[in-house]
Backbone as ProteinMPNN parsed JSONL, in Angstrom:
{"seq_chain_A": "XXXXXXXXXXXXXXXXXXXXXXXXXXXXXXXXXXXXXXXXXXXXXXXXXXXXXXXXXXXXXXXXXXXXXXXXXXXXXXXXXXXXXXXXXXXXXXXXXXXXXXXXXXXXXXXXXXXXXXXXXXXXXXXXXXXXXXXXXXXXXXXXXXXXXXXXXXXXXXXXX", "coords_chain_A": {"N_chain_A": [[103.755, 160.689, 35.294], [101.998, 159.58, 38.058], [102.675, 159.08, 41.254], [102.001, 155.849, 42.729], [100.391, 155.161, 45.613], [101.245, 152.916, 47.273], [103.934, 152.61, 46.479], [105.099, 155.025, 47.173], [104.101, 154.729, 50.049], [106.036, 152.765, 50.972], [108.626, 154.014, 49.87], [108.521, 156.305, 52.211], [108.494, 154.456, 54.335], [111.09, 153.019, 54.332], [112.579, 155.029, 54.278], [112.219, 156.538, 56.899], [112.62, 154.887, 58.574], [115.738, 154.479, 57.742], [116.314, 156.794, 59.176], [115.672, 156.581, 61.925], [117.267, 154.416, 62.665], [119.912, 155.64, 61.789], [119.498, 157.841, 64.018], [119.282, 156.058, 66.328], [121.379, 154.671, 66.114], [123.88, 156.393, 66.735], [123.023, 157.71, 69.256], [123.78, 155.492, 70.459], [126.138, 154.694, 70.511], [127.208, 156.796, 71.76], [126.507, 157.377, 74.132], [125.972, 158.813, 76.726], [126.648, 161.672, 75.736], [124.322, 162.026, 74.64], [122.62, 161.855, 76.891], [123.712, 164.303, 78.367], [122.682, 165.63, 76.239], [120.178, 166.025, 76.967], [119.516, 167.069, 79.165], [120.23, 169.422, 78.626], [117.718, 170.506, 77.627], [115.911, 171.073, 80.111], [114.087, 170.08, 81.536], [111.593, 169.496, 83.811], [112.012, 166.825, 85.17], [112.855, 163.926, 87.117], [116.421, 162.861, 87.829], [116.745, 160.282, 87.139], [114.494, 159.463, 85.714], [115.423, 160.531, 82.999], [117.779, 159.387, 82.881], [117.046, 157.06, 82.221], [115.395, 157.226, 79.817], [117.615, 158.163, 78.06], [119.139, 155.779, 78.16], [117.075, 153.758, 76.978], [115.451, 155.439, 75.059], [117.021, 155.359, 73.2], [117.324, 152.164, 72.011], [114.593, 151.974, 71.314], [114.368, 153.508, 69.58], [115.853, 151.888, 67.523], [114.913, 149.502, 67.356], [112.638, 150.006, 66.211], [113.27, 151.428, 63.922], [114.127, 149.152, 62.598], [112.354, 147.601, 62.604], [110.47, 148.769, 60.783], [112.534, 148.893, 57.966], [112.012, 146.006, 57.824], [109.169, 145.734, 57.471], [107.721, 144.675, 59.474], [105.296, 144.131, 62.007], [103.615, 145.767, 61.424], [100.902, 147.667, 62.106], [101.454, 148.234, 64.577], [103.471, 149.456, 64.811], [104.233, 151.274, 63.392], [102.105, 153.343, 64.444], [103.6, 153.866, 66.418], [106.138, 154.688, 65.678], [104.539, 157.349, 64.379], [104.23, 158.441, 67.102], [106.473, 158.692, 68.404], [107.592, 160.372, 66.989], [105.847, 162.956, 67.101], [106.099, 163.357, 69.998], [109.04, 163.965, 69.351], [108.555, 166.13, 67.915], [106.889, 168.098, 70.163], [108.783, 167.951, 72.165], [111.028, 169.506, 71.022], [109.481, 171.883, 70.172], [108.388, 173.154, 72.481], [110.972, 173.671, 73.703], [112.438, 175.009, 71.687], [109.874, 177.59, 72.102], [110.7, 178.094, 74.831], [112.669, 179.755, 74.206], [115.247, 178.256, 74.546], [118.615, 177.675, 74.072], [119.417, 174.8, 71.814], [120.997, 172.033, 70.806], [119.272, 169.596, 69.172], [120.391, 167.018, 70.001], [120.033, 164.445, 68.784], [121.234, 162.909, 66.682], [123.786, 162.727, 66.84], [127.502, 163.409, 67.284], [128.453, 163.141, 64.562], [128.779, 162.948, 60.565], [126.097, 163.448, 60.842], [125.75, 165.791, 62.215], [124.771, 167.949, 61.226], [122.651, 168.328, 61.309], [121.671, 168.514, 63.601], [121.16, 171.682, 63.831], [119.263, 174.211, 65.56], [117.652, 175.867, 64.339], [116.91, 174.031, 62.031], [116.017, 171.482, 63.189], [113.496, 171.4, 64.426], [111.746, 171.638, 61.627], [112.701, 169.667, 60.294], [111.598, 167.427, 62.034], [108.793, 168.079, 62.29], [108.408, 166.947, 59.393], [109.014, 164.575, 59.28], [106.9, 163.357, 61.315], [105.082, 164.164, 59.775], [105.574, 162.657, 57.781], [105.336, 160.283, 58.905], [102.763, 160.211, 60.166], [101.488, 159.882, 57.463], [102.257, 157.329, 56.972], [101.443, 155.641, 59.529], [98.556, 156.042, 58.651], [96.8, 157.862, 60.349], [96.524, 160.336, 59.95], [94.941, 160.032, 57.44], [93.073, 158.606, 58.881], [92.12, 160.585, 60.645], [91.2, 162.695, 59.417], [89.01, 161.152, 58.078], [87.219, 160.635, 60.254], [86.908, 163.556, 61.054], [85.56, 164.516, 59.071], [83.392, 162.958, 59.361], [82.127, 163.78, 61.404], [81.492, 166.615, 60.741], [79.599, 166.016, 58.563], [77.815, 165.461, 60.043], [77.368, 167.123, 61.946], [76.492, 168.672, 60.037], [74.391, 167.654, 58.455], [72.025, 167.669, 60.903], [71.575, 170.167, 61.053], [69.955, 170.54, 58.365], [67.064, 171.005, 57.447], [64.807, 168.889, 57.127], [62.932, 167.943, 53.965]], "CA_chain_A": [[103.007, 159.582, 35.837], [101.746, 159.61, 39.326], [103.384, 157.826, 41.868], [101.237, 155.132, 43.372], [100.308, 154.919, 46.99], [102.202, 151.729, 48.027], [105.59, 153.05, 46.354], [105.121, 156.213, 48.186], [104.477, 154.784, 51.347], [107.39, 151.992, 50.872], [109.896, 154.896, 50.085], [108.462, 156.793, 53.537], [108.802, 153.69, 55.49], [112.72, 153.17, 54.362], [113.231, 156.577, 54.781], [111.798, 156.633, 58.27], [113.498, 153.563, 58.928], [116.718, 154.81, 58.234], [116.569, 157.943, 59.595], [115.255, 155.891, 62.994], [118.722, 153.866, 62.92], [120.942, 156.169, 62.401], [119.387, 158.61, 65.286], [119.224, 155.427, 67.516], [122.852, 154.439, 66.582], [124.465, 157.578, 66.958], [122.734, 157.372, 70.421], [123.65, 154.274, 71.292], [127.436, 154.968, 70.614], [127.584, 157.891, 72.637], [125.064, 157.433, 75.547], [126.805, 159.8, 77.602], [126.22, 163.412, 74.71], [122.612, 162.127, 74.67], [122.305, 162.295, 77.934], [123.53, 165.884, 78.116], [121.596, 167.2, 75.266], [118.502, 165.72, 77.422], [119.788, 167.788, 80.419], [119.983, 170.772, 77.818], [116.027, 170.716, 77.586], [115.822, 171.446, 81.17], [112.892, 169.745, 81.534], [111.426, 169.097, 85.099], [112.106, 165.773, 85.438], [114.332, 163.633, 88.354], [117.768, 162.782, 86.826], [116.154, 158.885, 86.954], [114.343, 159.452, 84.207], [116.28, 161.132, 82.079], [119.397, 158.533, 82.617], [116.143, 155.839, 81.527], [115.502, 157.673, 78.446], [119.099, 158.255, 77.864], [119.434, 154.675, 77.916], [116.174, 153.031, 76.529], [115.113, 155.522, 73.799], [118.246, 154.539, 71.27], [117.42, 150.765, 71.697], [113.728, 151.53, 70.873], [114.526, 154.227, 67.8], [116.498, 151.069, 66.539], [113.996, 148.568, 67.41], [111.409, 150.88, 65.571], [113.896, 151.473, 62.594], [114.17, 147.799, 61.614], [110.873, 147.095, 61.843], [109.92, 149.403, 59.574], [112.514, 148.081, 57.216], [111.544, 144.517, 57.45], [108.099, 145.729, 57.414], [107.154, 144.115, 60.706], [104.384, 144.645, 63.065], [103.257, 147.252, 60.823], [100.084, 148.0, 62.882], [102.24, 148.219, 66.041], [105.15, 149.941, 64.647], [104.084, 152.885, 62.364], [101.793, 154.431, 64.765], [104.519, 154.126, 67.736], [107.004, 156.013, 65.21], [104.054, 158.688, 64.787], [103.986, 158.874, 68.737], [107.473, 159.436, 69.378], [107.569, 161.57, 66.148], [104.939, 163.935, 67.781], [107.12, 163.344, 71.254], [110.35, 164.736, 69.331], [108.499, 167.737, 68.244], [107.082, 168.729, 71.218], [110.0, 168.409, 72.935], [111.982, 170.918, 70.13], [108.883, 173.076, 69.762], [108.695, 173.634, 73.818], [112.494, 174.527, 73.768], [112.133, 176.741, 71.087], [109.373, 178.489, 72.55], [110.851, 178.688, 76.1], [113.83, 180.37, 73.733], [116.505, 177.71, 74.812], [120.006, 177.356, 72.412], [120.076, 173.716, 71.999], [121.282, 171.469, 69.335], [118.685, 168.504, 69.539], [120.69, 165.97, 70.372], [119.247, 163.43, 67.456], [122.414, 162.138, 65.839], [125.153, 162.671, 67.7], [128.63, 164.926, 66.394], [129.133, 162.843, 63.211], [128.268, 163.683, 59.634], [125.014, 164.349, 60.403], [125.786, 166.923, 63.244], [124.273, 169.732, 60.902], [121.009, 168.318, 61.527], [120.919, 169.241, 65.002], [120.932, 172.709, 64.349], [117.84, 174.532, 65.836], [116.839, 176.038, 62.737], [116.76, 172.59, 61.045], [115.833, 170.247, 63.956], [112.129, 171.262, 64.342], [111.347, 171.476, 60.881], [112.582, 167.986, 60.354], [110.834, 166.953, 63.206], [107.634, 168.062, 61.909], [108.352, 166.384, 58.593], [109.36, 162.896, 59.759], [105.767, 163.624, 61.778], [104.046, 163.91, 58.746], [105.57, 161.267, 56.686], [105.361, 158.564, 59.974], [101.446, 160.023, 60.167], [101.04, 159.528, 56.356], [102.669, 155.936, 56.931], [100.845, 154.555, 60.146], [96.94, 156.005, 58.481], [96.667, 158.418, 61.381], [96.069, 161.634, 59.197], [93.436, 159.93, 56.453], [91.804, 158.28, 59.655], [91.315, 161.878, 61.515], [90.13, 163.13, 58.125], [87.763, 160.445, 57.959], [86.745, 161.46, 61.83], [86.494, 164.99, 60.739], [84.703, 164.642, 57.929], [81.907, 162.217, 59.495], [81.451, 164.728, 62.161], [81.373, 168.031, 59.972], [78.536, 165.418, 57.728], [76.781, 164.767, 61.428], [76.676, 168.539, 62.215], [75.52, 169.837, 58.547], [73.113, 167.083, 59.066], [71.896, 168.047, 62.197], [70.835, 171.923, 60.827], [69.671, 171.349, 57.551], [65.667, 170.812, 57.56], [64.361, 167.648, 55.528], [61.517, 168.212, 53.23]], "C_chain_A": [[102.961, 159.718, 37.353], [102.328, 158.505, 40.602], [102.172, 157.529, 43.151], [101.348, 155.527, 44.894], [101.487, 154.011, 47.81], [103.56, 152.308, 47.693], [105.9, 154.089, 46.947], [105.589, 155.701, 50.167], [105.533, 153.941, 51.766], [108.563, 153.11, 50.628], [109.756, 155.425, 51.56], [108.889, 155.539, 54.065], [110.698, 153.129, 55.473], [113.346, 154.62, 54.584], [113.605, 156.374, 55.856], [112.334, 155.691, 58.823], [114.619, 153.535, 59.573], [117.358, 155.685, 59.456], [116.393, 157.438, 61.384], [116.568, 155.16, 63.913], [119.751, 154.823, 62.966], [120.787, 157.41, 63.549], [119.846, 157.242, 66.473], [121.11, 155.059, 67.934], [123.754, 155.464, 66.817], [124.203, 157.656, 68.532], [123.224, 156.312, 71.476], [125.297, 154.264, 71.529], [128.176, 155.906, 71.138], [126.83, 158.56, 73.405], [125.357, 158.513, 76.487], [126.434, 161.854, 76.973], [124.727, 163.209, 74.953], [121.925, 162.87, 75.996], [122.322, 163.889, 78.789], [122.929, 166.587, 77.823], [120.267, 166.949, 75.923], [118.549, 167.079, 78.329], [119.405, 169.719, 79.923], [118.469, 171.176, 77.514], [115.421, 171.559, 78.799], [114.147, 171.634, 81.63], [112.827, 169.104, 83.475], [110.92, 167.823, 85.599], [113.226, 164.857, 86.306], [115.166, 163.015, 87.056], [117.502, 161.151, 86.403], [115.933, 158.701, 85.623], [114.971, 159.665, 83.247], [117.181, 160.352, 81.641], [118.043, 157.484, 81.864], [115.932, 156.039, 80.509], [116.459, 157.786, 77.652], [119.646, 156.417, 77.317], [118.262, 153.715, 77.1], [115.63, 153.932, 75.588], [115.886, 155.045, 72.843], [117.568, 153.165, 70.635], [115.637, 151.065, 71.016], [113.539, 151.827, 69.555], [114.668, 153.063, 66.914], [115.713, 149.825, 66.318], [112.832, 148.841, 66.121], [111.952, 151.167, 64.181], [114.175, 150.117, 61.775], [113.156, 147.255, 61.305], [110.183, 147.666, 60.672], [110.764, 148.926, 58.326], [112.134, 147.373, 56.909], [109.946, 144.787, 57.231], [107.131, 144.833, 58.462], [106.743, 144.294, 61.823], [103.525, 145.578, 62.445], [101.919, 148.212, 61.822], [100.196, 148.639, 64.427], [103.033, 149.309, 65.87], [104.647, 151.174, 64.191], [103.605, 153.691, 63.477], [102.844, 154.631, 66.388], [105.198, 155.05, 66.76], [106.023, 157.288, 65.206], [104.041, 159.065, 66.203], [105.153, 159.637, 68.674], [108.11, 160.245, 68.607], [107.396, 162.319, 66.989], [105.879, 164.132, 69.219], [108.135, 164.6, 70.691], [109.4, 165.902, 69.178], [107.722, 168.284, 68.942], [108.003, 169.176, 72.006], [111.07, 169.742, 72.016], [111.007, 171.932, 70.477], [109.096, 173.601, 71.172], [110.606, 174.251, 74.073], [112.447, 175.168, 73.28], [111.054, 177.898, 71.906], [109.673, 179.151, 73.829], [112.585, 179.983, 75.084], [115.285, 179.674, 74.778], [117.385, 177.472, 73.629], [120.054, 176.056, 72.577], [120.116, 173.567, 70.518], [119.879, 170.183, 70.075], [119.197, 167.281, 70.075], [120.44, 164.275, 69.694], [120.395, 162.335, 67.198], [123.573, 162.469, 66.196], [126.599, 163.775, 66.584], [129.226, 164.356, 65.436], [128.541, 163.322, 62.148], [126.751, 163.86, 59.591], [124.424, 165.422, 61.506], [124.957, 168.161, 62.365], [122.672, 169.469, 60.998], [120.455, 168.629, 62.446], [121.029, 170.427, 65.243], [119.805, 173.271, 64.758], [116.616, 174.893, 64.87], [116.309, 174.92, 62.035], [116.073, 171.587, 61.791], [114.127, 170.553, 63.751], [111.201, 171.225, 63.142], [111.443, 169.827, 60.101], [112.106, 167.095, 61.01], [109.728, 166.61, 62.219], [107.402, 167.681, 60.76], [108.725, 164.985, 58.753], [107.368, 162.808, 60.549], [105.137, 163.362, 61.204], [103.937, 162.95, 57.608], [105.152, 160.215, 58.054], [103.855, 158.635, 60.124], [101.169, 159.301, 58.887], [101.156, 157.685, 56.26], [101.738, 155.328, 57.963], [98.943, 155.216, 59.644], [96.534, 157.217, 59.015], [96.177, 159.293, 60.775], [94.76, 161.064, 58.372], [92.701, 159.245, 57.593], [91.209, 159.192, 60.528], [90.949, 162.542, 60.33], [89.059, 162.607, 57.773], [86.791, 160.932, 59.142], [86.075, 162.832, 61.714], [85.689, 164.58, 59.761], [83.293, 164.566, 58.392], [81.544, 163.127, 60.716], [81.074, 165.852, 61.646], [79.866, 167.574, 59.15], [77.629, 166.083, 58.866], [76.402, 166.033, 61.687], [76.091, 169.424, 60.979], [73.769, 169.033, 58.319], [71.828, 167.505, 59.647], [70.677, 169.673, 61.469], [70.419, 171.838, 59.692], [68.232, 170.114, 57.752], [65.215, 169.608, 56.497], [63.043, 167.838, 55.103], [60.254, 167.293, 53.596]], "O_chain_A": [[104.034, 159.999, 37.887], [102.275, 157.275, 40.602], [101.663, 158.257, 44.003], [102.319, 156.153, 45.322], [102.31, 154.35, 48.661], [104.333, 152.494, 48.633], [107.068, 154.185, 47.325], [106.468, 155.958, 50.99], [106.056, 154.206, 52.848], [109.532, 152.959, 51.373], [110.697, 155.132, 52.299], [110.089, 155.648, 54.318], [111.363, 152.926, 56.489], [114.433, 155.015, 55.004], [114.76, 156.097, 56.177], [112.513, 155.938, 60.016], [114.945, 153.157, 60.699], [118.281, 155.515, 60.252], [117.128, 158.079, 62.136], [116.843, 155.213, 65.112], [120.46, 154.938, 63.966], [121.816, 157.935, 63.974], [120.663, 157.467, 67.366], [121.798, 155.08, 68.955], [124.746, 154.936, 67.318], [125.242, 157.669, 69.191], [123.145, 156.242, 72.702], [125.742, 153.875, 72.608], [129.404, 155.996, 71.101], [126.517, 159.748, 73.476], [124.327, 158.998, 76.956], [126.121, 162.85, 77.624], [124.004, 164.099, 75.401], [121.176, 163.834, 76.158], [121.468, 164.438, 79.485], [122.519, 167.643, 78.304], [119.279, 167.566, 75.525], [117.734, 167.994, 78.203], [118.802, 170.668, 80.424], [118.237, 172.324, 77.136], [114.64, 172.497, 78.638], [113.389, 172.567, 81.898], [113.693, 168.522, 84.129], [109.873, 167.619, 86.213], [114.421, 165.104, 86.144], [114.841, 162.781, 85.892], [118.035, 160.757, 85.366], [116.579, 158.166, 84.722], [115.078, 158.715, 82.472], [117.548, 160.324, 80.466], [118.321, 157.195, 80.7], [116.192, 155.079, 79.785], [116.265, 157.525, 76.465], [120.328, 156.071, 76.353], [118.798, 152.774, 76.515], [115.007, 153.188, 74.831], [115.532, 154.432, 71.836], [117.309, 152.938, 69.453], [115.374, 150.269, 70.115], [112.996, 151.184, 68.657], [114.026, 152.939, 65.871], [115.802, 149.17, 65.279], [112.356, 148.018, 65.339], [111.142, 151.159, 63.254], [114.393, 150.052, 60.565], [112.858, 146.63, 60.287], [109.496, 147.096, 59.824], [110.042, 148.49, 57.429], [111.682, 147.407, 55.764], [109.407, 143.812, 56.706], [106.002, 144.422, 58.195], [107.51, 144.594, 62.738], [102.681, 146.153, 63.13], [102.139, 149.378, 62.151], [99.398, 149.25, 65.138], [103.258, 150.079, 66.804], [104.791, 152.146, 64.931], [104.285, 154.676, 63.766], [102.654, 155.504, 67.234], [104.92, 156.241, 66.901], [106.393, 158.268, 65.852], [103.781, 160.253, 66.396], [105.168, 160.861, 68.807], [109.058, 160.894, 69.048], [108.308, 162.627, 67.756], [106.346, 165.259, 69.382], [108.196, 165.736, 71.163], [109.319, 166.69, 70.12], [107.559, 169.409, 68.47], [108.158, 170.305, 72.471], [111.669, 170.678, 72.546], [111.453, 172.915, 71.069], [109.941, 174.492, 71.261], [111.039, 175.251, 74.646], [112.38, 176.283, 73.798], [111.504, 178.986, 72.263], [109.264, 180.27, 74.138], [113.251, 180.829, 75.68], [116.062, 180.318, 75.482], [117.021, 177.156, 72.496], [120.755, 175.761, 73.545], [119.718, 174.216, 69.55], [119.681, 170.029, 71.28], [118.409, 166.501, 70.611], [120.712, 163.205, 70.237], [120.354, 161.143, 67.502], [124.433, 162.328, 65.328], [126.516, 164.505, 65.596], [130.374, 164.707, 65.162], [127.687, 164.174, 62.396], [126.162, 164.303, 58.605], [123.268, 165.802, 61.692], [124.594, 169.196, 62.924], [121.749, 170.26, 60.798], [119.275, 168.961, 62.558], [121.053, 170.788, 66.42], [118.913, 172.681, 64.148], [115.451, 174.548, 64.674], [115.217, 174.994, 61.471], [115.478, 170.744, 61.119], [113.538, 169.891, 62.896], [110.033, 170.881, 63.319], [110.58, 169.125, 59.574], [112.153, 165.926, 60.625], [109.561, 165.579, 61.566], [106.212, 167.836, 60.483], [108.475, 164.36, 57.722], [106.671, 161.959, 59.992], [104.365, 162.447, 61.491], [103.029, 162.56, 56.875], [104.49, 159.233, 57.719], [103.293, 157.544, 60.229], [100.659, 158.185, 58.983], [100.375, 156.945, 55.66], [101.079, 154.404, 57.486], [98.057, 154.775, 60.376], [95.831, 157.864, 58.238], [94.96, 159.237, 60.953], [93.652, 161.554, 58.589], [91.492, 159.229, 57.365], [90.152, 158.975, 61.12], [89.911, 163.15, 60.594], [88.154, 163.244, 57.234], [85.738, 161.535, 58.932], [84.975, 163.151, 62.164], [84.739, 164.092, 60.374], [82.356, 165.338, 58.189], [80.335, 163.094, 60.946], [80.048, 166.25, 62.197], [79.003, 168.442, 59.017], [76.872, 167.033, 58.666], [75.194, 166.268, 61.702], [75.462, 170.482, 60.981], [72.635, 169.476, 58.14], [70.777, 167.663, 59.025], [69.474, 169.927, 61.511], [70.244, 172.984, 59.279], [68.273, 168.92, 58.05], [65.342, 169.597, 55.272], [62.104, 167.887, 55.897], [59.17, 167.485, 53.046]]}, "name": "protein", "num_of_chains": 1, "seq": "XXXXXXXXXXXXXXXXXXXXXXXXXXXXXXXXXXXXXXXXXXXXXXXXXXXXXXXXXXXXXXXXXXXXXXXXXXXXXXXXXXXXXXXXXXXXXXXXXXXXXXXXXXXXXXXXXXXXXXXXXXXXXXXXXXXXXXXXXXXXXXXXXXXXXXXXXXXXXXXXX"}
């Protein structure tokens, strides 16, 4: 039997939920490693920022992880998690490609330290990505986009009788 739409995207959004909380709380309980593994990016940004992110992404992960439990804001909320989805994996994929060793820095050095290995971090990235697109629309509304333009240009060239 096929599993419906809504139960689909109700399992993604507790997923994504969780997975939202325990990055933010892991963060939030050891503001100090985060802040490191930011440093470990070695991204060209003043140390300002960095301590601001350090300190204000956790609270929003967690902000962003309950709403999606409670199912609140939904319009607001989903496509911010696809943003700062897309955020995390840029930020992995650009480390990987400059060939830096980091751990991501995600969840801090408790049991789910094996997630920040490199191998593992960007592929989970880009799957939290694609469930938080599938959840805020984002993918079937640039398929719709694509589509009605691909119509507009076959349109366009084929001759009407």
């Amino acid at each position: 039997m096929p599993i419906k739409a809504g139960v689909l995207a109700g399992f993604i959004r507790i997923v994504l939920g969780l997975v939202f909380i325990l990055a933010a709380w892991a963060k939030i309980t050891d503001a100090s490693t985060f802040y490191v593994g930011l440093l470990t990016y070695e991204l060209p940004l003043p140390d300002l920022v960095l301590r601001l992110v350090a300190t204000l992404l956790p609270w929003i992960e967690l902000a962003c992880g309950l709403m999606l439990w409670a199912n609140l804001w939904a319009d607001t909320i989903r496509p911010m998690v696809t943003f700062l989805c897309a955020v995390f994996v840029a930020m992995l994929a650009q480390a990987a490609i400059r060939g830096l060793d980091i751990d991501c820095s995600c969840f801090g050095a408790g049991p789910l330290a094996w997630l920040e290995r490199k191998e593992i971090a960007l592929p989970r990235a880009l799957i939290l990505l694609a469930a938080s697109g599938y959840l805020s629309g984002t993918w079937s509304a640039a398929g719709r986009r694509c589509a009605a333009w691909i119509r507009q240009r076959v349109d366009q060239r084929v001759p009407t009788p």
